[in-house]
C-alpha positions in Angstrom: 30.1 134.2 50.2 30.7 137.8 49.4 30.8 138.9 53.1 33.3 136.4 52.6 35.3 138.0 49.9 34.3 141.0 51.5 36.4 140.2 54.9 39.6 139.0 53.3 40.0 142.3 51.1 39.2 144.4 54.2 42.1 141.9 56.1 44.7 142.2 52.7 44.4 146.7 53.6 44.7 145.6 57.0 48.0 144.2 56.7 48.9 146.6 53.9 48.6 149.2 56.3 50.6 147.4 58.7 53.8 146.9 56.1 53.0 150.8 55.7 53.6 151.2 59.4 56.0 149.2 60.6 58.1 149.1 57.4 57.4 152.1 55.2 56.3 149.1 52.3 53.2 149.6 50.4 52.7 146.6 49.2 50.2 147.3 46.4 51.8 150.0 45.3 55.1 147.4 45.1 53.1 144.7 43.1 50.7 147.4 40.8 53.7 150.3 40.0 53.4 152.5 42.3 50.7 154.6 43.9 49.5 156.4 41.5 48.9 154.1 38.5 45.1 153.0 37.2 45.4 149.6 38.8 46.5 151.2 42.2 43.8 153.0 42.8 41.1 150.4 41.6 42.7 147.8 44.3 43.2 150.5 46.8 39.1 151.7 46.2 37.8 148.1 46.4 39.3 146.9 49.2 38.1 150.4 50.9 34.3 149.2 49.3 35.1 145.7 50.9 35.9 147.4 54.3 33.0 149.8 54.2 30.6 146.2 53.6 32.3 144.8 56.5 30.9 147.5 58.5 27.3 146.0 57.7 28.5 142.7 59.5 29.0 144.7 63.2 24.9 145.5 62.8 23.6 142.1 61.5 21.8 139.9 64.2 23.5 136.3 64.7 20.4 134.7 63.4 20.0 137.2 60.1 23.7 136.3 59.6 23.4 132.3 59.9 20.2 132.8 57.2 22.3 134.4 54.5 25.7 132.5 55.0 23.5 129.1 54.9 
């Protein structure tokens, strides 16, 4: 479950970062105040954490994953 949780945070800063690019939108910043505020920059640093887990799933064995998502 929290790979899970894990992979839709690290796909919510994917398409973050796509509204950045293609539209100049940030759309945390938009929904928390800006860049800068408290709540910002805790959303910003856990969807990085979430990505940086993700990273774990490229180097798990198919069977290793099945055992833990069962």
């Amino acid at each position: 479950m929290f790979d899970k949780i894990c992979l839709v945070l690290a796909i919510i800063g994917c398409l973050n970062w796509g509204l950045v690019g293609l539209f100049s939108f940030d759309l945390v910043a938009w929904a928390f105040g800006g860049t800068g505020t408290l709540i910002s920059r805790i959303v910003y640093t856990v969807i990085a954490l979430a990505g940086v887990w993700c990273i774990s799933l490229l180097f798990r064995s198919e069977q290793a994953h099945h055992q833990v998502s069962d």
